[in-house]
C-alpha positions as CSV (number, residue, x, y, z in Angstrom):
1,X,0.0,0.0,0.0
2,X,1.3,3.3,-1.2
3,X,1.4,6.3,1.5
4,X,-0.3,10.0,1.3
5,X,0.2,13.1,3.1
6,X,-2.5,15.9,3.6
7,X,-2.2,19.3,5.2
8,X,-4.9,20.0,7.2
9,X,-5.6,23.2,8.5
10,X,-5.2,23.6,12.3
11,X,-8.7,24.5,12.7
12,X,-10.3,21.6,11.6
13,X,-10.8,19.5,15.1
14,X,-10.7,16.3,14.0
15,X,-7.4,13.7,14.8
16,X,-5.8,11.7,12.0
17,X,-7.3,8.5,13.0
18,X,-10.6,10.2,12.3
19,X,-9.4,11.3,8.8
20,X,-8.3,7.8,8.0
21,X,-11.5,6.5,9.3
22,X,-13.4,8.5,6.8
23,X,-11.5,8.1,4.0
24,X,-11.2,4.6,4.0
25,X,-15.2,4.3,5.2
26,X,-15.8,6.6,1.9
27,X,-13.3,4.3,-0.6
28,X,-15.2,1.2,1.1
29,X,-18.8,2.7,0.0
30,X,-17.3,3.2,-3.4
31,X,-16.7,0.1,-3.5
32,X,-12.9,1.2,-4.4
33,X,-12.0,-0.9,-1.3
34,X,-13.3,-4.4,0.2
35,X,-13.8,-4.6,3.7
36,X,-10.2,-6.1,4.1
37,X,-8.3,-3.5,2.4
38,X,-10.5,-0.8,4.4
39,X,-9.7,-2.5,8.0
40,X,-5.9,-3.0,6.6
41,X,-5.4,0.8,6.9
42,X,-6.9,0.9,10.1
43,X,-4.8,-1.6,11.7
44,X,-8.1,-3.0,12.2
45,X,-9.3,-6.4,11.5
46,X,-12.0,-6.7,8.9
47,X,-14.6,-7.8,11.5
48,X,-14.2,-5.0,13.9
49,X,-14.0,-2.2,10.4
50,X,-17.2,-3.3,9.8
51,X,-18.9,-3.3,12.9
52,X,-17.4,0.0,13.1
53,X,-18.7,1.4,9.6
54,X,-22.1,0.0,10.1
55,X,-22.6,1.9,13.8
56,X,-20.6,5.6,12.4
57,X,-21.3,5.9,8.9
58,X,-24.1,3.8,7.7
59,X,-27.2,5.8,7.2
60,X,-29.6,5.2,9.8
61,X,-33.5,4.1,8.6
């Protein structure tokens, strides 16, 4: 897995794991990553990423 850096402005209250979270939450919707890949960059095994996607980002009905 390749690397990026951001610059985030100092403002913005959120910590990197949250970034992270997000982004690999967002490329996991997209289908760009499978739930493995997603819980991979979260040091996170795929189990607990999924738990974790379903309870913060999944759209509640």
């Amino acid at each position: 897995m390749r690397k990026i850096q951001l610059k985030i402005p100092d403002e913005v209250d959120l910590k990197d794991y949250d970034f992270s979270m997000i982004i690999a939450s967002k490329l996991y919707e997209d289908g760009k990553f499978s739930s493995g890949q997603a819980a991979e960059t979260q040091r996170r095994k795929e189990f607990n990423f999924n738990k974790l996607f379903l309870c913060a980002f999944a759209p509640l009905r």
